[in-house]
VEXDREN-2710 file (C-alpha; in Angstrom, 1 decimal):
% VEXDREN-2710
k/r/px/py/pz
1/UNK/-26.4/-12.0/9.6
2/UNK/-24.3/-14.4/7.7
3/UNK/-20.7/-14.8/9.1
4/UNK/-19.2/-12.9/6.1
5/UNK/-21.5/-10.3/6.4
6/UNK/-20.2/-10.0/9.8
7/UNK/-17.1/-9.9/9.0
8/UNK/-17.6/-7.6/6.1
9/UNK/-19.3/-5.3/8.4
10/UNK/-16.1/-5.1/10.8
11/UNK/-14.3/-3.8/7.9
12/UNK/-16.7/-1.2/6.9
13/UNK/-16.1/-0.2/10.6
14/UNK/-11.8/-0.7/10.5
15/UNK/-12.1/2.2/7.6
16/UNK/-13.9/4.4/9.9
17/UNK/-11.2/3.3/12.9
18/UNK/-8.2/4.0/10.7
19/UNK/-9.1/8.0/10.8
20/UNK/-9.7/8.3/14.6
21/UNK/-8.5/6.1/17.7
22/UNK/-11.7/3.8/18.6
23/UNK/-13.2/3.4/21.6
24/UNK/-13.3/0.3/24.1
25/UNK/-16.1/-1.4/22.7
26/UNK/-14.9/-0.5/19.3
27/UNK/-12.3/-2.8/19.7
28/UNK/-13.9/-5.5/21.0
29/UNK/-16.1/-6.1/18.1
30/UNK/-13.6/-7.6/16.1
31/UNK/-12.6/-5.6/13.9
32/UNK/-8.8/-5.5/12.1
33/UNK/-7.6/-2.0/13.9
34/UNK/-9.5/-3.3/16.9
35/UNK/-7.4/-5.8/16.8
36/UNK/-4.5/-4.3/15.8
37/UNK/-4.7/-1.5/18.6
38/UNK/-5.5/-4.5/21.3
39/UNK/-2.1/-5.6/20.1
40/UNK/-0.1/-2.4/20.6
41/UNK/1.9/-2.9/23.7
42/UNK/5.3/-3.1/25.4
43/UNK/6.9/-4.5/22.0
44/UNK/8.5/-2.0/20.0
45/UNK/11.5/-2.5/17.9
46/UNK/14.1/-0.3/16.9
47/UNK/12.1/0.5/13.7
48/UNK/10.0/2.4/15.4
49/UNK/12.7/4.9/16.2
50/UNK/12.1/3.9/20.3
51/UNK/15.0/1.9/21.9
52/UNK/14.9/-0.6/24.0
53/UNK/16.5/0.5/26.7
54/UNK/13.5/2.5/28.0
55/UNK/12.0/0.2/30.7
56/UNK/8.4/-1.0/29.5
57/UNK/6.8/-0.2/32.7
58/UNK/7.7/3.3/32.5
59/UNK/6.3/3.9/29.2
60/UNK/2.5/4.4/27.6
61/UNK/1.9/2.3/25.1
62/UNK/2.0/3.8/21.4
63/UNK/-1.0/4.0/19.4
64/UNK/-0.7/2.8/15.9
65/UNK/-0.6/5.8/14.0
66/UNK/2.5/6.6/16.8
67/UNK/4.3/3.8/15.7
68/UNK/3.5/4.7/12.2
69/UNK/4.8/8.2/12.3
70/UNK/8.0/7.2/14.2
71/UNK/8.6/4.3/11.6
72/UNK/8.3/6.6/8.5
73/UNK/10.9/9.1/10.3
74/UNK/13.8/6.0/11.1
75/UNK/13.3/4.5/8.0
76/UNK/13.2/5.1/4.4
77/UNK/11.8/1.7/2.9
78/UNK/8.4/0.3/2.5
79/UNK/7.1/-0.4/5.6
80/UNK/3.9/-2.0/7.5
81/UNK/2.7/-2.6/10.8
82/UNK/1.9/-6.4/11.9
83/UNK/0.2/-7.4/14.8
84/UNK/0.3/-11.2/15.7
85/UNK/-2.9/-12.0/17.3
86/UNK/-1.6/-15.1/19.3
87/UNK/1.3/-13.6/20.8
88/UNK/-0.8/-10.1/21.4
89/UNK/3.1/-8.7/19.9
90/UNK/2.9/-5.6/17.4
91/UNK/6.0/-4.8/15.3
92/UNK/6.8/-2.7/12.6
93/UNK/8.6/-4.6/9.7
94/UNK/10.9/-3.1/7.1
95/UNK/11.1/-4.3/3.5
96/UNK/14.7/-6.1/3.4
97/UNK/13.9/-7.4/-0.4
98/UNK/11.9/-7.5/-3.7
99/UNK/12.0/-10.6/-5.9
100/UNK/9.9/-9.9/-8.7
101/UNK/7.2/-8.5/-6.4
102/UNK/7.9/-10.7/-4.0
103/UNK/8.6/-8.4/-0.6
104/UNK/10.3/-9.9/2.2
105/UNK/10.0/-7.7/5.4
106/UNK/11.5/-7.9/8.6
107/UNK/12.3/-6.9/12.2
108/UNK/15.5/-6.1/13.5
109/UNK/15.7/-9.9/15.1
110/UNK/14.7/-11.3/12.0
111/UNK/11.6/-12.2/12.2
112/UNK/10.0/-11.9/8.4
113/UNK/6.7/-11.9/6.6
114/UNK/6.9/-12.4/2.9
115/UNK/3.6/-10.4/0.4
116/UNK/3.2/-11.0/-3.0
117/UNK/0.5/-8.1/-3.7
118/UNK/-0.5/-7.8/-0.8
119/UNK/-1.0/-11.9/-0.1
120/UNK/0.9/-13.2/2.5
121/UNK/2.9/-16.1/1.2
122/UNK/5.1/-17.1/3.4
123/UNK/7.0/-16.4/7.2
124/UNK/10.0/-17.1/8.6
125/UNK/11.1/-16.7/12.6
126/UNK/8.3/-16.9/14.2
127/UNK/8.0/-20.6/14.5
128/UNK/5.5/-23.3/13.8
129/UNK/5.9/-21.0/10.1
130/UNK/4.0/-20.9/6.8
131/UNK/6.4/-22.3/4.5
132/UNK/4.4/-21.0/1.0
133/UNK/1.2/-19.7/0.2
134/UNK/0.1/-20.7/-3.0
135/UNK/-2.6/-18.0/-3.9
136/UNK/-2.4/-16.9/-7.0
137/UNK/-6.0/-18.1/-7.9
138/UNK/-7.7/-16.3/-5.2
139/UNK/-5.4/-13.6/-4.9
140/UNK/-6.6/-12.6/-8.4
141/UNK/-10.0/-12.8/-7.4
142/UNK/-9.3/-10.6/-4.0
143/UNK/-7.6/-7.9/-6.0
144/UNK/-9.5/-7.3/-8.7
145/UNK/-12.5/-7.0/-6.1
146/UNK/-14.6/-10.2/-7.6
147/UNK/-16.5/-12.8/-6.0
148/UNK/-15.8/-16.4/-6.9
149/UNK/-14.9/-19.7/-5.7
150/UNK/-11.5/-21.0/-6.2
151/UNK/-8.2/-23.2/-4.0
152/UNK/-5.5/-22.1/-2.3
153/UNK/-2.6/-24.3/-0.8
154/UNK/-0.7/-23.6/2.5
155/UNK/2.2/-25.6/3.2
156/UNK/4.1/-26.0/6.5
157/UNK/7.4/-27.9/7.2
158/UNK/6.8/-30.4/9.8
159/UNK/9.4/-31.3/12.9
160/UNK/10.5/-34.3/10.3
161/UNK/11.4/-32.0/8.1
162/UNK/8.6/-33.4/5.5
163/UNK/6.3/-30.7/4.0
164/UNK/3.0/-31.1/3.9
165/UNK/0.1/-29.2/2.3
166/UNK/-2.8/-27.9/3.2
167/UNK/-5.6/-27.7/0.2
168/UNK/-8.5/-25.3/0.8
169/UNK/-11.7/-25.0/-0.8
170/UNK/-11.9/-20.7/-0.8
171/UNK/-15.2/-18.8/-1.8
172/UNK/-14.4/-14.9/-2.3
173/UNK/-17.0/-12.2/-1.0
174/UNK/-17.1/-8.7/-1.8
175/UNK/-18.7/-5.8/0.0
176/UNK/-19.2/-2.1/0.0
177/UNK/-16.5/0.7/-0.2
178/UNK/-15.1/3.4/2.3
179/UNK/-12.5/5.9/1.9
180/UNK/-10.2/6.1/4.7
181/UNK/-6.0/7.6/5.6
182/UNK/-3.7/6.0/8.2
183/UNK/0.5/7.5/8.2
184/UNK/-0.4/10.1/5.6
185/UNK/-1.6/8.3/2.8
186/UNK/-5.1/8.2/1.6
187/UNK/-6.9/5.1/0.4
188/UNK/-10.7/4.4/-1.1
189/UNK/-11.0/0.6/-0.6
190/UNK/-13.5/-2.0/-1.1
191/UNK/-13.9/-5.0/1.5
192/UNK/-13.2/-8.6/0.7
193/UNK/-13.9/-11.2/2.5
194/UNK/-12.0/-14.7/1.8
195/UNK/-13.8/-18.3/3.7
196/UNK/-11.4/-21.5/3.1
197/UNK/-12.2/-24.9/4.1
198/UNK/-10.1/-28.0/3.8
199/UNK/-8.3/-30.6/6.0
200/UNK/-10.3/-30.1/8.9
201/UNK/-9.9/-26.3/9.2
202/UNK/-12.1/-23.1/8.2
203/UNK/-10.4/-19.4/7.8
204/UNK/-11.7/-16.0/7.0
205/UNK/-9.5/-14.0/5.8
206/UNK/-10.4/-9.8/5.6
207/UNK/-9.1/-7.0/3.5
208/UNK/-9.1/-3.9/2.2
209/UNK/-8.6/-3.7/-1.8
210/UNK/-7.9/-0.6/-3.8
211/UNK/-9.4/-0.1/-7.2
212/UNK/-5.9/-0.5/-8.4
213/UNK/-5.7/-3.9/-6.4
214/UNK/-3.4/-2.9/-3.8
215/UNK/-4.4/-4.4/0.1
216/UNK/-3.9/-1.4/2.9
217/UNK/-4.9/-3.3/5.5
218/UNK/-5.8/-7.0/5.6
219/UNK/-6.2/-10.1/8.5
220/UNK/-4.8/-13.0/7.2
221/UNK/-4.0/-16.5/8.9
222/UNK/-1.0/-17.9/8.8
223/UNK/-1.1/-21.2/10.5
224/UNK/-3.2/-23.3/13.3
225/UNK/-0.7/-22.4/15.9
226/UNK/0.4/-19.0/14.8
227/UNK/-3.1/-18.1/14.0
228/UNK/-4.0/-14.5/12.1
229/UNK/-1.9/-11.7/11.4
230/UNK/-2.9/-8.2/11.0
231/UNK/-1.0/-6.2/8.4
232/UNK/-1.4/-3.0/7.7
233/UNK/0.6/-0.6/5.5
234/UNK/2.8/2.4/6.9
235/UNK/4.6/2.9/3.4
236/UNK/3.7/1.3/0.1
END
């Protein structure tokens, strides 16, 4: 099995996941609410409707669709969970602003992810930060669910102060569908599968695409030291 079939395959298994908590060895195949769930820990922010002044020890860690359900209660914006895979920290973030469909969200301490569609293009507060995605290529590819080869361009903003970009090559993969419902909302999704090479580095980035080319849940990789983020959506 290729490694986007692989990949492709942990998808078809993260729609499955997203209705029922997984087991052990479900999350240790790899898969994005495997991962996400591995993440769920200690760290929850106000957001979540859970203070901070209940001592972490004391406490079970929330499940996702917990943190969902006490996100959608404290607040009324667009919302989505994100676990950062190299910190193991899971957050809920808030939509703080839309530019022309450009969504900033953040946590109370500022920390920020900024979508475009679904695409992450862009971060801010969690160091060693994407500066800007540019993705419209293969986002348009990725959303309307086709399989293609096309660029993307990451660039990060060095200790000099200099940015610099990183060009990838990016071949777009498509594979079967699965309805699935995480904090109330119901989605039938397709799984999409994007491999980038270029400047010494190869991703795969994973998500779940709607026929109207909205992105539920995707894992998408910010930057050699930050690594991927899960993201997955509590409110659209």
């Amino acid at each position: 099995m290729t490694r986007v079939m692989k990949n492709v395959a942990g998808l078809m298994a993260t729609a499955l996941l997203l209705a029922a908590c997984g087991t052990p060895n479900d999350e240790a195949q790899g898969t994005i609410l495997g991962q996400l769930r591995q993440a769920v820990g200690p760290t929850v922010t106000r957001a979540t409707g859970r203070g901070a002044e209940a001592p972490a020890a004391a406490a079970a860690p929330l499940s996702a669709d917990e943190m969902a359900a006490r996100a959608l209660a404290a607040n009324p914006a667009p919302l989505i969970l994100v676990g950062l895979e190299s910190s193991g920290a899971t957050q809920v973030m808030a939509m703080v602003g839309d530019n022309s469909g450009m969504r900033t969200y953040m946590t109370p301490n500022e920390q920020a992810l900024i979508i475009r569609g679904g695409m992450l293009t862009g971060t801010k507060g969690l160091g060693h930060d994407l500066s800007v995605a540019e993705v419209d290529n293969v986002a348009a590819l990725i959303r309307s669910r086709r399989a293609g080869q096309t660029t993307r361009i990451n660039r990060y903003l060095g200790g000099d102060g200099v940015e610099r970009p990183l060009q990838m090559t990016c071949t777009v993969a498509i594979g079967g569908g699965k309805g699935f419902a995480f904090a109330g909302t119901s989605w039938n999704a397709t799984q999409v599968v994007e491999t980038c090479e270029g400047g010494g580095v190869e991703v795969q980035n994973s998500y779940l695409v709607s026929a109207s080319g909205q992105i539920p849940v995707s894992r998408q990789w910010i930057s050699p030291a930050l690594g991927y983020v899960t993201i997955q959506t509590i409110r659209p």
